[in-house]
C-alpha positions in Angstrom: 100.3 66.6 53.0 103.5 67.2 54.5 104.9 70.5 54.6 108.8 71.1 53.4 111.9 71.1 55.4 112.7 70.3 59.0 110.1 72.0 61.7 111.9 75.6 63.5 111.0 75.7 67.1 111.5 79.2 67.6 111.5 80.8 71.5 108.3 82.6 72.4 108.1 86.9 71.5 106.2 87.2 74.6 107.7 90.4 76.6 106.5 88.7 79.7 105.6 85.4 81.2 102.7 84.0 81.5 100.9 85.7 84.3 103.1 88.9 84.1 102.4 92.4 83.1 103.8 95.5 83.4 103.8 97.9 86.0 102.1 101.0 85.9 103.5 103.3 88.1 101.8 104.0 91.5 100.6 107.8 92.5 101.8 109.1 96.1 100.3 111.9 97.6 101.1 115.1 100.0 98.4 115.8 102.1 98.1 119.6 103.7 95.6 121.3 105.5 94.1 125.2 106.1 91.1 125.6 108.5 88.5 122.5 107.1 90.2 122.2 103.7 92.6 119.0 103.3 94.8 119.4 99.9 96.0 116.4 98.2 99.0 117.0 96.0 99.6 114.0 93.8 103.5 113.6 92.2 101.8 112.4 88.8 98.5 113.4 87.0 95.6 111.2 88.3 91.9 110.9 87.1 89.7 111.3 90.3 86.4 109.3 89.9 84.9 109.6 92.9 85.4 111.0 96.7 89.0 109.6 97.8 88.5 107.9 101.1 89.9 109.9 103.7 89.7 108.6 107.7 89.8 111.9 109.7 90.0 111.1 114.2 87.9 113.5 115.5 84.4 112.7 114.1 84.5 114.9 111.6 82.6 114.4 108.4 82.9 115.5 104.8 81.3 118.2 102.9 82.5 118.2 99.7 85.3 117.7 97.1 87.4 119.7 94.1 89.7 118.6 91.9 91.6 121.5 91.2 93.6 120.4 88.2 95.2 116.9 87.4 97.8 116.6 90.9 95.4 118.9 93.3 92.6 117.6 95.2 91.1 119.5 98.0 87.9 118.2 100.2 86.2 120.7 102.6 85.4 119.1 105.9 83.2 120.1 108.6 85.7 121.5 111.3 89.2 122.5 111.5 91.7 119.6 110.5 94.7 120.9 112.5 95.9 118.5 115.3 93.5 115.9 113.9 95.2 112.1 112.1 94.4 110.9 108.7 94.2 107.9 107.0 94.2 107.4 103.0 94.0 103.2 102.3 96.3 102.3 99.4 94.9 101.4 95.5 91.3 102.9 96.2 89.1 102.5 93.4 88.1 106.3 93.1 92.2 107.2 92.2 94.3 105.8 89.6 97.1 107.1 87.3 97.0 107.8 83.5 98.8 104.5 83.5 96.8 102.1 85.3 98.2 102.6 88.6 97.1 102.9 91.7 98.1 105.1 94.7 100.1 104.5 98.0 98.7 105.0 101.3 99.3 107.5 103.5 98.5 108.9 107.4 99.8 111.5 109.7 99.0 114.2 111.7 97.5 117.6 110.2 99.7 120.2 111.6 
């Protein structure tokens, strides 16, 4: 059976192309310190789901962590931070945004 009238090739509705998606917007973060508390300010809402992997020099190791409300972290450590460099790796599993998105890494010196 044959169906009526000439065929319509119509373009595709896809939004994106194959392999494509959107971007979610990625999370950067403030780091500050007072005494052995580091506090991560975030410049969107995140969901925490774990301890957010933090490289202090120094060998100092972590005690424990509180998410203060949806952009404030803070994480007790087990000395004084000042003078000491940190490291945060970029996208870790344990931070994303309400979007999807990950966060950008960050380092410096605690002052």
């Amino acid at each position: 059976m044959a169906f009526p009238g000439a065929k319509v090739h119509r373009p595709s509705r896809r939004s994106f192309a194959r392999g494509q998606g959107p971007t979610a917007p990625q999370a950067s973060v403030t780091i500050t310190d007072s005494g052995s508390v580091a506090t991560f300010t975030f410049n969107v809402p995140v969901v925490v789901s774990g301890v957010i992997p933090m490289t202090v020099s120094g060998g100092l190791t972590f005690v424990s962590q509180t998410v203060v409300s949806p952009t404030v972290v803070t994480q007790t450590w087990s000395a004084a931070l000042s003078t000491k460099t940190f490291v945060v790796p970029s996208n870790p599993a344990q931070v994303r945004t309400y979007q999807g998105g990950g966060l950008a890494p960050a380092s410096g010196t605690f002052s």
